[in-house]
SENUBA-43666 format. One record per residue: residue in one letter; x, z, y of N, C-alpha, C in turn. Coordinates in steps of 0.1 Angstrom, whole numbers, always signed. Example, Ala and Ser with C-alpha at 12.3 -4.5 7.8 and 13.67 -1.06 7.14 Angstrom:
+---------+-------+-------+-------+-------+-------+-------+-------+-------+-------+
: drenvex :   npx :   npz :   npy :  capx :  capz :  capy :   cpx :   cpz :   cpy :
+---------+-------+-------+-------+-------+-------+-------+-------+-------+-------+
:       A :  +132 :   +78 :   -57 :  +123 :   +78 :   -45 :  +132 :   +78 :   -33 :
:       S :  +128 :   +71 :   -22 :  +137 :   +71 :   -11 :  +129 :   +79 :    +0 :
+---------+-------+-------+-------+-------+-------+-------+-------+-------+-------+
END
This chain:
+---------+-------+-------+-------+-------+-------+-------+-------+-------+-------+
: drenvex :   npx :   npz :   npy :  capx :  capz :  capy :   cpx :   cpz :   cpy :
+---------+-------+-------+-------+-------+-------+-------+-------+-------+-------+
:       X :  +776 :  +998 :  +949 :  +788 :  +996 :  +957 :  +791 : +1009 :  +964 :
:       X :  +780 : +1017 :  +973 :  +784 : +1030 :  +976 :  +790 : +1040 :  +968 :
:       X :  +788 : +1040 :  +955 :  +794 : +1047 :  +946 :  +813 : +1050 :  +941 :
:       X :  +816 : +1034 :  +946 :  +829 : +1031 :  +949 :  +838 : +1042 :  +959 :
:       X :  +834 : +1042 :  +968 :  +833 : +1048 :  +981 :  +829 : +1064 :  +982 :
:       X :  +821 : +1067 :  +973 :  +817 : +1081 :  +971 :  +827 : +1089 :  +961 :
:       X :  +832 : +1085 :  +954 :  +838 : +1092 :  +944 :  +858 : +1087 :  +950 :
:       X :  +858 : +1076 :  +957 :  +873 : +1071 :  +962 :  +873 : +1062 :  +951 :
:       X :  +865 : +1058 :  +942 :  +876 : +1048 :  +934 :  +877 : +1034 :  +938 :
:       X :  +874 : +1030 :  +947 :  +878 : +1020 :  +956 :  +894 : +1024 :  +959 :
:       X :  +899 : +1036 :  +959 :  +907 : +1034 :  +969 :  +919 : +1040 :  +953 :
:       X :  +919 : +1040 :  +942 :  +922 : +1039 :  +928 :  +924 : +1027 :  +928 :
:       X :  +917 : +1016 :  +932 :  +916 :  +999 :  +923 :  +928 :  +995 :  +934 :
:       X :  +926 :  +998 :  +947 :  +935 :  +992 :  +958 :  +950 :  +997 :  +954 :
:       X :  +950 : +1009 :  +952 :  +964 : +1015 :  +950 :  +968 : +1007 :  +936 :
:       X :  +962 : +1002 :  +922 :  +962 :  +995 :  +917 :  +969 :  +982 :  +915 :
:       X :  +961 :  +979 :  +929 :  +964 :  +964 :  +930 :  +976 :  +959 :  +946 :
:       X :  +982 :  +971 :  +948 :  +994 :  +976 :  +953 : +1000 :  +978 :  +945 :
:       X : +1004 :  +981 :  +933 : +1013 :  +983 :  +926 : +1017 :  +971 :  +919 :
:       X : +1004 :  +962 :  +912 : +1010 :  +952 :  +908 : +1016 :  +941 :  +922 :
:       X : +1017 :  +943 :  +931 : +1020 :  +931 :  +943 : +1036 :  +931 :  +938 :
:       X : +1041 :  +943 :  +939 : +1052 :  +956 :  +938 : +1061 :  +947 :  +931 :
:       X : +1053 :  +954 :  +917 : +1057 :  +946 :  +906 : +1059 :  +930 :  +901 :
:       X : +1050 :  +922 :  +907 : +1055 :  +906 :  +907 : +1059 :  +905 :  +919 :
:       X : +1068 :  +914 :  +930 : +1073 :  +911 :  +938 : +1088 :  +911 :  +939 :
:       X : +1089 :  +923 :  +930 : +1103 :  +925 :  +924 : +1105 :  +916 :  +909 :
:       X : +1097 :  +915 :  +903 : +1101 :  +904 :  +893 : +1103 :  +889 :  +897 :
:       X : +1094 :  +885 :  +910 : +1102 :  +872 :  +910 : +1116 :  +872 :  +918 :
:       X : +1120 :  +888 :  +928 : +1132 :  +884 :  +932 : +1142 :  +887 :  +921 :
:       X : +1141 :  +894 :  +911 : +1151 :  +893 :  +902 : +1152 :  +885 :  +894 :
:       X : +1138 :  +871 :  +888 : +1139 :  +861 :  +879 : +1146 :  +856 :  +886 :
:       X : +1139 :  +846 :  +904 : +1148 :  +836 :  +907 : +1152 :  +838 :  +919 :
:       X : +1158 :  +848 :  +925 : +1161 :  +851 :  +932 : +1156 :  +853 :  +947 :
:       X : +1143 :  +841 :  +948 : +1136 :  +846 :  +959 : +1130 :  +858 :  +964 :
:       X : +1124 :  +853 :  +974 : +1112 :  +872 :  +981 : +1126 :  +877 :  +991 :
:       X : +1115 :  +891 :  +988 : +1121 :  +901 :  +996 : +1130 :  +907 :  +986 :
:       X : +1140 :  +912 :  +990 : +1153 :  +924 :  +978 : +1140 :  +936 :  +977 :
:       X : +1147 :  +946 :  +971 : +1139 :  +954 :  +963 : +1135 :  +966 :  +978 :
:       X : +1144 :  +967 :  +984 : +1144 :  +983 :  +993 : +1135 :  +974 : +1003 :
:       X : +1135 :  +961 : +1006 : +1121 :  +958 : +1017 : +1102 :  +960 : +1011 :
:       X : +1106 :  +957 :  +995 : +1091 :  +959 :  +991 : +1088 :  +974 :  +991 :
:       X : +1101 :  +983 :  +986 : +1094 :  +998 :  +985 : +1090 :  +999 :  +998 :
:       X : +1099 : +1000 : +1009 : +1097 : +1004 : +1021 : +1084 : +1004 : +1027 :
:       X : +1076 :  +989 : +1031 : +1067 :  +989 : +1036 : +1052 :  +989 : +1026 :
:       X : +1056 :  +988 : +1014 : +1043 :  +993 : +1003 : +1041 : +1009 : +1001 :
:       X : +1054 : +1018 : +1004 : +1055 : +1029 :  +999 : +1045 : +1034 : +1013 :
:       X : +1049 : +1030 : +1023 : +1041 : +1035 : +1035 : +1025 : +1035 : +1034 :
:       X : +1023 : +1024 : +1032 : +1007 : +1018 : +1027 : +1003 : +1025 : +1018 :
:       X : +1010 : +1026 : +1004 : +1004 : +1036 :  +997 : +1001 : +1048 :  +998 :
:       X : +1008 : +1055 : +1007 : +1010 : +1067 : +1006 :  +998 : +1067 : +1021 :
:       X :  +994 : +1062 : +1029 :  +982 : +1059 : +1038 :  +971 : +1061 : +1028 :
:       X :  +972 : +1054 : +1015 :  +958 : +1051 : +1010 :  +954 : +1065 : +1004 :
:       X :  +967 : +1075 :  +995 :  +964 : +1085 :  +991 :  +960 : +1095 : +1000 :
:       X :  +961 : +1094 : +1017 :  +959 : +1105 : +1027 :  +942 : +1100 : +1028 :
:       X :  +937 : +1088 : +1026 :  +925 : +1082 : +1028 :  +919 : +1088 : +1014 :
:       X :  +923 : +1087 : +1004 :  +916 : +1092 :  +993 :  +913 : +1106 :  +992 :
:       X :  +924 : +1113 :  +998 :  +924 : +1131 :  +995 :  +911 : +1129 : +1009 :
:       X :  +909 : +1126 : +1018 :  +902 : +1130 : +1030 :  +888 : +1123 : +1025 :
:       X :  +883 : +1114 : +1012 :  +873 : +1112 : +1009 :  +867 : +1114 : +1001 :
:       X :  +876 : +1125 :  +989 :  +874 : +1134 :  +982 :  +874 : +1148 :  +983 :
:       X :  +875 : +1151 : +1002 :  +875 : +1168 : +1003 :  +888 : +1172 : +1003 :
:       X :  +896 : +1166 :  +998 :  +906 : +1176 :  +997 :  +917 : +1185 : +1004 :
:       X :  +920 : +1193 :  +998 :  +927 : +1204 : +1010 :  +933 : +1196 : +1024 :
:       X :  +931 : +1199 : +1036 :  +937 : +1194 : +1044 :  +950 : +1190 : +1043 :
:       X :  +958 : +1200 : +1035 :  +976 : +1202 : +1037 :  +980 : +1186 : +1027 :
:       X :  +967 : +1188 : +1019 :  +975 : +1170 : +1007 :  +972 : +1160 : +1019 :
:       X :  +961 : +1161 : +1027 :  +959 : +1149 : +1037 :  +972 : +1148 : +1044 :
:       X :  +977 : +1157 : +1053 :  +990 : +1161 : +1060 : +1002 : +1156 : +1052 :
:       X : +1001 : +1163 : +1039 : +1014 : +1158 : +1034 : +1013 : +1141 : +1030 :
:       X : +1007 : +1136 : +1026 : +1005 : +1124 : +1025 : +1007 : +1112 : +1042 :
:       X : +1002 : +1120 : +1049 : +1004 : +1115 : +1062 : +1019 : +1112 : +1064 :
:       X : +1024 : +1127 : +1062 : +1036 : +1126 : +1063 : +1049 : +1117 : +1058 :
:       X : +1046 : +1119 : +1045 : +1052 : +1107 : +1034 : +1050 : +1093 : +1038 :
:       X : +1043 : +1091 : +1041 : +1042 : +1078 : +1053 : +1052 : +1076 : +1066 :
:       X : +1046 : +1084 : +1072 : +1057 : +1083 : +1084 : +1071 : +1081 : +1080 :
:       X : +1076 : +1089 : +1068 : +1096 : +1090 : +1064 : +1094 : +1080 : +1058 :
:       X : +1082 : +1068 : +1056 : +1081 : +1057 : +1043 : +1085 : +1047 : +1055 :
:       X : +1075 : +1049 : +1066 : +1079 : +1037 : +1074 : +1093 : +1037 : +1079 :
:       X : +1093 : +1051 : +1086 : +1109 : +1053 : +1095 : +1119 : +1046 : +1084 :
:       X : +1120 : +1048 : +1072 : +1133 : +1044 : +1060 : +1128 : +1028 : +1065 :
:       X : +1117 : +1022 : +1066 : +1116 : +1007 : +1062 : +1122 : +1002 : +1079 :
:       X : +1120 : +1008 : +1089 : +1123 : +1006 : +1105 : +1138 : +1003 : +1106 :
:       X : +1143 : +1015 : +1101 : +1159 : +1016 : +1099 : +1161 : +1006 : +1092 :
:       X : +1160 : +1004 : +1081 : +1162 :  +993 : +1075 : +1160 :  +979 : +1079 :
:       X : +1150 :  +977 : +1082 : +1150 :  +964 : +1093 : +1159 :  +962 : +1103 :
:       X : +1162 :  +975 : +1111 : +1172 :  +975 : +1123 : +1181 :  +973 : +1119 :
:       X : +1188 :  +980 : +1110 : +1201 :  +977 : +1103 : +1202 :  +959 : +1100 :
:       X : +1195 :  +957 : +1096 : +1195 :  +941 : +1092 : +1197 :  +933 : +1103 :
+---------+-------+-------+-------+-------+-------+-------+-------+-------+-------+
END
C-alpha cells in the first residue's frame, strides 16, 4: 500500500477516477437531460484536478514552479466555477 503513495500513483487512479465522474456526468446530461450542464462539471472538477496534480508534483519532488503552477490553475479553475455560480 505504501508503494501507492511513494511513487504518487494513488494520485494517477484518483485523477482517473475524476475523469470518468466527468465523463458519465456529461453523458447523462446530454442522454436525458439531467445533472449538472457541462460548464458546472468542468468548473469544479477542473479545480480538484488540478489540486491533485500540485499534490502529485510535491510527492514526486518536483520542481517547485509545476507545484505553483498547478496551484495556480486551480485558483482561475475555482474563480471561473465562483463567477459562474454567481452569475446564476
Amino acid at each position: 500500500m505504501a508503494s501507492l503513495f511513494d511513487n504518487a500513483l494513488v494520485i494517477d487512479l484518483i485523477l482517473g477516477l475524476v475523469a470518468l465522474e466527468a465523463l458519465a456526468l456529461l453523458l447523462i446530461h446530454r442522454w436525458f437531460g439531467k445533472g449538472l450542464p457541462p460548464a458546472a462539471v468542468i468548473g469544479f472538477l477542473l479545480s480538484g484536478a488540478f489540486l491533485l496534480l500540485a499534490l502529485r508534483a510535491a510527492l514526486t519532488d518536483a520542481w517547485w514552479g509545476w507545484i505553483g503552477l498547478w496551484l495556480t490553475a486551480s485558483l482561475f479553475a475555482h474563480l471561473f466555477d465562483l463567477i459562474r455560480r454567481w452569475r446564476d
